[in-house]
C-alpha positions in Angstrom: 104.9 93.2 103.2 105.8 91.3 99.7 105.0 93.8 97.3 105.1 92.1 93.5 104.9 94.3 90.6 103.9 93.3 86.9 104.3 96.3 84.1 102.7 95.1 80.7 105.4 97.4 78.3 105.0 98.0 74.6 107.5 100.4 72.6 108.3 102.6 76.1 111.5 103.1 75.8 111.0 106.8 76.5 109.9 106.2 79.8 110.4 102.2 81.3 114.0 103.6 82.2 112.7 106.6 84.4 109.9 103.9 85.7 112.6 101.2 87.2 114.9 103.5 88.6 112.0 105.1 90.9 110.9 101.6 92.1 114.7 100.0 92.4 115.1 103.2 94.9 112.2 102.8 97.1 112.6 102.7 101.2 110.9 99.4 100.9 111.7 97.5 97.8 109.4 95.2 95.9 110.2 91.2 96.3 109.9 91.0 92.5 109.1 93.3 89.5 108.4 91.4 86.3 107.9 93.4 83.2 106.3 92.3 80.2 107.9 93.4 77.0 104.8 93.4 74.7 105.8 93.5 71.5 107.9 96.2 71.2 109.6 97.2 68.3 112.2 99.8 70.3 114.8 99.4 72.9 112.4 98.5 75.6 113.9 95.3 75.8 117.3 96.4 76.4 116.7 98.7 78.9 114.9 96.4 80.7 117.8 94.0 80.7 120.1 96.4 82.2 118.2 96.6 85.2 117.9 92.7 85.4 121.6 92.5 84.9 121.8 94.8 88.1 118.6 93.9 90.0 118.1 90.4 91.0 114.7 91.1 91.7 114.0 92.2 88.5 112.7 90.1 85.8 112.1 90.2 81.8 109.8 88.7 80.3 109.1 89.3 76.2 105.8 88.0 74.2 104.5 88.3 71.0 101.0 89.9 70.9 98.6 91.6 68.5 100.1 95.2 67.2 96.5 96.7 67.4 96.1 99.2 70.4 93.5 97.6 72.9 92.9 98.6 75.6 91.9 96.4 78.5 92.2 92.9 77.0 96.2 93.7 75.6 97.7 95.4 78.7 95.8 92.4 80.8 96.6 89.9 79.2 100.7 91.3 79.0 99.7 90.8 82.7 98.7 87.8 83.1 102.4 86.4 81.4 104.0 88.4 84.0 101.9 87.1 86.7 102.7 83.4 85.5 106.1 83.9 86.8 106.0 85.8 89.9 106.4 84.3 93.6 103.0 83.1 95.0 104.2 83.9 98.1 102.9 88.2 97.3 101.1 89.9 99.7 100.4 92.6 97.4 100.5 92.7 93.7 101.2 95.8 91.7 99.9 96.2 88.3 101.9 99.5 86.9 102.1 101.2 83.4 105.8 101.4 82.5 105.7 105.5 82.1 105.0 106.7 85.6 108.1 107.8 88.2 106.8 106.8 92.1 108.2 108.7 94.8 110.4 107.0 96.9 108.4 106.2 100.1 105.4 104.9 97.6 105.5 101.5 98.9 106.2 101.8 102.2 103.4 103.9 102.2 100.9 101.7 100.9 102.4 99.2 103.7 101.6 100.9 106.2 98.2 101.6 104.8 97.7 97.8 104.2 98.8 97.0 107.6 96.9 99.5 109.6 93.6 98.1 108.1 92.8 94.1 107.4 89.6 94.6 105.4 91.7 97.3 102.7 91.6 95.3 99.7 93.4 98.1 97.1 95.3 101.5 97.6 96.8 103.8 95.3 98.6 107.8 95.3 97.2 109.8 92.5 98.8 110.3 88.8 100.1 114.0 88.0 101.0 115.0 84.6 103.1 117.7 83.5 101.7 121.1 82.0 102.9 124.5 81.7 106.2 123.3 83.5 104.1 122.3 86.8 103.1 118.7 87.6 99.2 119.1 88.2 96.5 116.1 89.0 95.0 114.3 85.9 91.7 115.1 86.9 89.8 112.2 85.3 88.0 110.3 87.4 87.0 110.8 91.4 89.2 111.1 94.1 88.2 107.3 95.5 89.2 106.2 92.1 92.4 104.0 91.8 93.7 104.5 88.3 94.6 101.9 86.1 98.2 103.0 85.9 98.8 102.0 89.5 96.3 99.5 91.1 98.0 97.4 94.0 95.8 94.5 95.5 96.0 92.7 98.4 96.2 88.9 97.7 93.1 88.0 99.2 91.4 90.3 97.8 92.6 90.4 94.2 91.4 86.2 94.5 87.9 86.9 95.8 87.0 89.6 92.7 88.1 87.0 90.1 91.5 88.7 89.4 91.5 90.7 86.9 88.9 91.1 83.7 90.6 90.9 80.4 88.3 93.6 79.0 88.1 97.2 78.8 86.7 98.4 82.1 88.7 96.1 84.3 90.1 98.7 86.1 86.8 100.0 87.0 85.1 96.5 87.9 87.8 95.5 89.8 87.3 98.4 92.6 83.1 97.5 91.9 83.6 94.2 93.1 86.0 94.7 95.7 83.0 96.9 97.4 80.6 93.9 96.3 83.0 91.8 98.5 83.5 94.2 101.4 86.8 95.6 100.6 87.7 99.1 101.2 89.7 100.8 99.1 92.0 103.9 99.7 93.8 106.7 97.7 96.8 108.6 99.5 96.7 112.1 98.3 100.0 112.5 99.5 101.5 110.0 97.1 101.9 112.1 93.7 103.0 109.7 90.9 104.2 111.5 88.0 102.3 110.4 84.8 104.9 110.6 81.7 102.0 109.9 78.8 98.7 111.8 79.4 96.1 108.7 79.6 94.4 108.3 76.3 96.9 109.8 74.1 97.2 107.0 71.6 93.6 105.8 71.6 91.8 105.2 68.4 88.3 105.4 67.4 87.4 102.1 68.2 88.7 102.1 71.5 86.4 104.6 72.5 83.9 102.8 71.4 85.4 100.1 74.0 84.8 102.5 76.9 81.3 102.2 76.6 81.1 98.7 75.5 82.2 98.2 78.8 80.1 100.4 80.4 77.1 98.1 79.2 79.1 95.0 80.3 79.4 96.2 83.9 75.7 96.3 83.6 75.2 99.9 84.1 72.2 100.5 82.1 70.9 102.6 80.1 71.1 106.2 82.2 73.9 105.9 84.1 75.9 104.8 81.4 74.8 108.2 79.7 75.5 109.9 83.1 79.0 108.7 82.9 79.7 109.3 79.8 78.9 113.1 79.8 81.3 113.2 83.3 84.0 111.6 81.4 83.9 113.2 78.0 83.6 116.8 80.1 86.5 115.4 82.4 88.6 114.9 78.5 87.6 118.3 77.4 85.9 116.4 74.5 82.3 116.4 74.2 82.2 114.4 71.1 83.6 111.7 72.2 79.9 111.4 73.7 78.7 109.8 70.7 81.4 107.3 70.9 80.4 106.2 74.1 77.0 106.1 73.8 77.2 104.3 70.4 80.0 101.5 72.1 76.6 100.9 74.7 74.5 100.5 71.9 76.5 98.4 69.8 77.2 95.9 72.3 73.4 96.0 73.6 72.6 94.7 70.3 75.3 92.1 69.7 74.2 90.7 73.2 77.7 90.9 74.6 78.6 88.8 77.6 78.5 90.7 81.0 81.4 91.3 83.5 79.6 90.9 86.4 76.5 88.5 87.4 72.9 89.8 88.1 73.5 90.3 91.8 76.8 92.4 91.3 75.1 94.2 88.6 72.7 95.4 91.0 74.6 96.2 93.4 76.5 98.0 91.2 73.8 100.2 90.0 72.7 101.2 93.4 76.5 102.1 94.4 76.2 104.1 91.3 73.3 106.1 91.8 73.8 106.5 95.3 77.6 108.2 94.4 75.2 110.4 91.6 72.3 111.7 94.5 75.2 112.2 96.7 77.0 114.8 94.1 73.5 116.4 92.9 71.7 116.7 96.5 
């Protein structure tokens, strides 16, 4: 299969370096991988362009963006420049954060996953971070989760959701409407990815608030956007950030913000929630 990859970079030069060299050694190597140098005001950029200089399958490309930290709208956006310039000719495209190291079978793994099963829309391995000098799963999310760090999509699905949502929560609403759409989605817990920058680590007041802005534009509602807020603020080890949350919901209730999803998919989103809650409590 044509696996393309897109990383959105900004000021990574700790890490883009360890990145490419785990995806220029993979067992089945990517057709393309464009990266996206966001702008950065390190030596992303020329790491990047050693790897292009050795690589003919990778790719630089460099933009000028805001300098505030957003998340969702920046790092999709940084996407989107890559993804003007790839082959159309992907099976699968890769969106991946420039600080993660893949083990080398990663995408031949996901191949076979793709291959064995028409209707799989997106599959992912899980992110470990390190701690106490052991790698050990970032616990933030479920299991059936794919993580924003490492979503792959198979071309006909990632048409049929509307690509990807330049908001925060696209990672989310992306697997919501894949399900809408009859997708299936898999995570290979045999695939550990190791996550260099703990998620979250650079997020700012307001982009909390962001987190449950989107919560309200997925159309959650009321009570089980408060549900999942308390699961992630527990999962963070933060209960204040609670408040954050709850206020982002509020705030963009009141502004009459425009939804992510239409009526029907909101809907259906709901129920998928609350059946996922009665099937944890009972």
């Amino acid at each position: 299969m044509n696996f393309h990859i897109i990383i959105p970079a900004h000021n990574e030069e700790d890490y883009i370096d360890k990145t490419l060299e785990s995806l220029v050694n993979q067992t089945l190597l990517p057709k393309q991988i464009v990266v996206v140098n966001d702008n950065s005001t390190d030596n992303t950029k020329g790491i990047v362009k050693k790897y292009v200089s050795k690589f003919t399958f990778v790719h630089l490309v460099n933009v000028q963006s805001s300098t505030k930290h957003l998340p969702g709208s920046k790092i999709v956006n940084a996407f989107y420049k890559g993804f003007d310039k790839i082959d159309v000719n992907y099976d699968i495209i890769c969106k991946f954060d420039a600080d993660l190291i893949f083990p080398p079978n990663y995408l031949e793994q996901l191949s076979l996953h793709f291959n064995s099963n028409e209707r799989l829309g997106m599959a992912s391995g899980f992110c470990y971070i390190e701690k106490n000098d052991d790698w050990i799963l970032e616990d933030l999310t479920n299991k059936d989760h794919i993580r924003g760090a490492l979503k792959a999509y198979r071309k006909a699905c990632f048409r049929q959701i509307g690509k990807l949502k330049p908001s925060m929560g696209w990672d989310t609403v992306d697997e919501l409407l894949a399900k809408y759409h009859g997708w299936d989605i898999k995570t290979d817990e045999s695939l550990h990815v190791k996550h260099l920058k703990p998620t979250g680590l650079f997020y700012n007041k307001a982009s909390k608030h962001l987190q449950g802005e989107a919560m309200y534009k997925m159309r959650y509602g009321f009570w089980i956007t408060l549900i999942s807020a308390l699961k992630l603020a527990y999962k963070k080890g933060r209960l204040k950030l609670l408040r954050d949350y709850m206020s982002g919901y509020f705030k963009a209730q009141s502004h009459n913000l425009e939804f992510l999803v239409s009526k029907d998919e909101g809907k259906f989103i709901r129920n998928l929630r609350w059946k996922g809650i009665r099937k944890k409590f009972f």
